[in-house]
Backbone bond lengths (Angstrom), bond angles and torsions (degrees), N, CA, C in turn:
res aa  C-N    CA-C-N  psi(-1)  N-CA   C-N-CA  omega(-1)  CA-C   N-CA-C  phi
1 X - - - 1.419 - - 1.527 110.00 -
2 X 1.589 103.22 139.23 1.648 95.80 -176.33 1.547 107.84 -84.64
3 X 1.099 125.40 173.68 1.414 134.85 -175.05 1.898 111.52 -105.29
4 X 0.729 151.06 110.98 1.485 147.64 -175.10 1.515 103.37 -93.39
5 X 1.497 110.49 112.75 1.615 116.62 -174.92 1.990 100.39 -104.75
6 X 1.048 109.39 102.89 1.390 117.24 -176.93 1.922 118.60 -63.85
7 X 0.833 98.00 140.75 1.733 95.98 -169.61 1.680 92.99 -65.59
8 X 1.308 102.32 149.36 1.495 126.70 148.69 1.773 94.54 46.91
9 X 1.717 105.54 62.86 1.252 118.04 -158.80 1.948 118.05 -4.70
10 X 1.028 97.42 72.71 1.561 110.49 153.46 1.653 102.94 70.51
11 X 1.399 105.06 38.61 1.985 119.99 -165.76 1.297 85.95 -118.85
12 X 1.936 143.27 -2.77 1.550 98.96 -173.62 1.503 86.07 -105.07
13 X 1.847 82.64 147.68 1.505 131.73 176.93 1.310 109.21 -82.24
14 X 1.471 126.21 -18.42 1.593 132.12 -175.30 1.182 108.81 79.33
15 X 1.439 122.47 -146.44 1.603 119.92 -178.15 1.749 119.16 -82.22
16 X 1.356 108.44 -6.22 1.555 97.24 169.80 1.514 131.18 -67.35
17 X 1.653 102.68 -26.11 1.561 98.00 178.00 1.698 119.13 -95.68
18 X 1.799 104.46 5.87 1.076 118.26 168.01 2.324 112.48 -64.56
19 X 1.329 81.20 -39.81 1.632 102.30 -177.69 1.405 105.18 -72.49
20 X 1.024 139.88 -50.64 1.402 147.22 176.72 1.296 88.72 -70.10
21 X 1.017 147.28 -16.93 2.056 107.61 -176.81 1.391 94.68 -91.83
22 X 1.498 100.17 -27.80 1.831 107.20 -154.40 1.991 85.20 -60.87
23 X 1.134 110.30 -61.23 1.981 127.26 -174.02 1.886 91.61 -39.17
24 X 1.239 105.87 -58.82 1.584 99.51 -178.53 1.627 114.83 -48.62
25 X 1.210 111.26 -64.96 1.585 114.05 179.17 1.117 112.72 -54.01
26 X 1.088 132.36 -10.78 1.302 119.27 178.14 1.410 109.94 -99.71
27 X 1.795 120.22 -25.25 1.170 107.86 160.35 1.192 131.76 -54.92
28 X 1.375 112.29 -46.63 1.407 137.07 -167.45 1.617 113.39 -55.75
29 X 1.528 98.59 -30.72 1.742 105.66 -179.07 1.949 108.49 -81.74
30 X 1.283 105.55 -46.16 1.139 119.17 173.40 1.668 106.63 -39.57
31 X 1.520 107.21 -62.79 1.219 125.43 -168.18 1.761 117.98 -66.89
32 X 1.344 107.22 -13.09 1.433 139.26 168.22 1.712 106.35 -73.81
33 X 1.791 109.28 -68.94 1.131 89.41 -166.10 1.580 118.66 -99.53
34 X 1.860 113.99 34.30 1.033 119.66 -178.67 1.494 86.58 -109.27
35 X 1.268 153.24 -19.70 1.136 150.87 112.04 1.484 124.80 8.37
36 X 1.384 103.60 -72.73 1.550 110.02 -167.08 1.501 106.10 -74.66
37 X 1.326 123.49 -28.81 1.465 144.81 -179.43 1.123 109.62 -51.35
38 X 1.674 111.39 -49.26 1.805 116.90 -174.11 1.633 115.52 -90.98
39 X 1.673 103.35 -16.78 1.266 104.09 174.55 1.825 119.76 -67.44
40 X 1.410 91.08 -31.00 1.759 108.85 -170.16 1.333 101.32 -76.99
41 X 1.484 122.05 -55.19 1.700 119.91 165.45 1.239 120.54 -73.13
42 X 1.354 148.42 -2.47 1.100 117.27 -168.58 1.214 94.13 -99.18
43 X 1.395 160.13 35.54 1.340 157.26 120.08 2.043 119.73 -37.22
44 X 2.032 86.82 -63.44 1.300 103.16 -165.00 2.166 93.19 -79.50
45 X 1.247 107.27 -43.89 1.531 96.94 173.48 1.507 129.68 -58.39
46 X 1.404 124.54 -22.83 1.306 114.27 151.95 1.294 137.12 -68.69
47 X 1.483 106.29 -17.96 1.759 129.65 -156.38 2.299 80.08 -89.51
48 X 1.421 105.09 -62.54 1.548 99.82 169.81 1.571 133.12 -33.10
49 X 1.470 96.71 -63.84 1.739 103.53 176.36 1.505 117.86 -53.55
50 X 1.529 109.42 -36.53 1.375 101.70 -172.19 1.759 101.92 -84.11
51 X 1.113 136.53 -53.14 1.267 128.44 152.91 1.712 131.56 -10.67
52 X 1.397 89.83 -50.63 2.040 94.48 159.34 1.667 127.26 -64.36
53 X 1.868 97.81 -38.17 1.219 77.38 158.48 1.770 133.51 -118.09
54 X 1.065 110.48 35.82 1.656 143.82 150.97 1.484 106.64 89.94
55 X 2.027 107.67 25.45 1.711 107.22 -177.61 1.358 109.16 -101.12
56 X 1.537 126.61 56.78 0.884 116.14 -174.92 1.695 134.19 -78.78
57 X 1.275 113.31 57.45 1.612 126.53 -138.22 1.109 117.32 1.51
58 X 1.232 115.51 72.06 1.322 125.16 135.53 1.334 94.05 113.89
59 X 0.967 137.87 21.15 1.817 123.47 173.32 1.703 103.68 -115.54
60 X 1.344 109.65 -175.36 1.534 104.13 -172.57 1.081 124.27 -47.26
61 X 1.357 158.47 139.07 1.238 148.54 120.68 2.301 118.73 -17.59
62 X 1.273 82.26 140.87 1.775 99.15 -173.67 1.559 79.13 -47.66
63 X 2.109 103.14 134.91 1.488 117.03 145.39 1.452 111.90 -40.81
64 X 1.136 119.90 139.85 1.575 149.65 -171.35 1.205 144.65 83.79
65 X 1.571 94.27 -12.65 1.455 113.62 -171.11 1.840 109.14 -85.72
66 X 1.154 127.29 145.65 1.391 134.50 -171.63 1.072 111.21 -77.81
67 X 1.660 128.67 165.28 1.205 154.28 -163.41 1.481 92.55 -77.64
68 X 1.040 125.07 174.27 1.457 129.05 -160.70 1.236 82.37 -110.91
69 X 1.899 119.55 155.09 1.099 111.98 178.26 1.784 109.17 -91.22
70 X 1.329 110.09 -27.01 1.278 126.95 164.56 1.316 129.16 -48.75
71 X 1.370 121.29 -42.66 1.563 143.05 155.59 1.579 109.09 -55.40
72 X 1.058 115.48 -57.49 1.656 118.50 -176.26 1.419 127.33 -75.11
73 X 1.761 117.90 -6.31 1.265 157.66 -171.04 1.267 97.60 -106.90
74 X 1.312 140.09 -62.17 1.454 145.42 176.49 1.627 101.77 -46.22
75 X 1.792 115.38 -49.28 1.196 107.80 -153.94 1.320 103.09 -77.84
76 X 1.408 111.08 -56.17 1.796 118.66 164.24 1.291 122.40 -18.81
77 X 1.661 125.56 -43.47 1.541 133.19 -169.82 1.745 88.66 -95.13
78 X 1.491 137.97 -35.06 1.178 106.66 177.00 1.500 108.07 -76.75
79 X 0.763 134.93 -35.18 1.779 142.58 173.83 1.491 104.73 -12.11
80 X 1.801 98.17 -74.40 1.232 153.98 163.42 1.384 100.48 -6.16
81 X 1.369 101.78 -73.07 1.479 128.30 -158.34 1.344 107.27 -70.04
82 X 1.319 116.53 -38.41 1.769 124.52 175.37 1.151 94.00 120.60
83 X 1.721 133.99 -22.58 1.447 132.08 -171.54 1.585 99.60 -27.32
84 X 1.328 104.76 -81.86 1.395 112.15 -172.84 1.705 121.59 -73.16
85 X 1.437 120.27 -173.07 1.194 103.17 169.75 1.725 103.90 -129.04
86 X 1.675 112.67 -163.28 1.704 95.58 -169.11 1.302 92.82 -58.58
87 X 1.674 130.37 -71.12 1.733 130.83 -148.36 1.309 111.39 -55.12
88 X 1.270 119.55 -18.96 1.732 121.78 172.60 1.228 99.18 -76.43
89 X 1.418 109.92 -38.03 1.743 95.80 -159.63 1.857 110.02 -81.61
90 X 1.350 93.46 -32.23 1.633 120.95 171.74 2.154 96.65 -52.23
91 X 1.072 95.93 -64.42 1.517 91.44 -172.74 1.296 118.53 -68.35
92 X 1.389 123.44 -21.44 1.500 135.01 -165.89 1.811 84.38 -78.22
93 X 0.879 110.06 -53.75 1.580 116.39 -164.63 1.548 114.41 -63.92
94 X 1.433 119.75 -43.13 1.440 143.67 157.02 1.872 98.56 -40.51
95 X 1.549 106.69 -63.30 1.095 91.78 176.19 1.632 138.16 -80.82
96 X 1.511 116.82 -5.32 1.367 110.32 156.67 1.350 126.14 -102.22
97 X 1.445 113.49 35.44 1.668 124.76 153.28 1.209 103.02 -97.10
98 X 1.419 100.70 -28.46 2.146 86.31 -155.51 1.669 87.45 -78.44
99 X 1.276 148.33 -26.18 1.004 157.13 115.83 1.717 121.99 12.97
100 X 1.252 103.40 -54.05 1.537 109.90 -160.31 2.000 93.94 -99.43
């Protein structure tokens, strides 16, 4: 009697698990270069969002956007107060336009 030695001890699936690896690899690449995509932007896409809304720690606010009304309210009540004097207050103010 002959003996029947089964491939890849008695594990092939035939052509279905041919289809499933092929579906995997193709995720896997996708999933690779949607990967590399967010690694390369997500520098300049955070540096954007915060720029829209003008917190860009601590450096200018986007050209066009206005003086804070809170900032310009602060300076007015120290003015006010005597804290400062006019050329401080004159320059403080000079400097949160050139700012805005």
């Amino acid at each position: 009697m002959k003996r029947v030695v089964l491939m890849m001890g008695g594990y092939d699936t035939g052509w279905g698990s041919w289809v499933v690896m092929s579906v995997m690899m193709v995720v896997l690449w996708v999933l690779v270069a949607v990967a590399i995509v967010a690694v390369i932007r997500w520098p300049w896409g955070a540096r954007d969002r915060t720029m829209v809304a003008g917190t860009d720690n601590g450096s200018a606010p986007p050209v066009g956007h206005e003086v804070s009304p809170a900032a310009r309210a602060l300076l007015e009540q120290r003015f006010a107060a005597g804290d400062i004097d006019e050329p401080e207050y004159r320059a403080r103010l000079a400097a949160l336009m050139s700012r805005a």
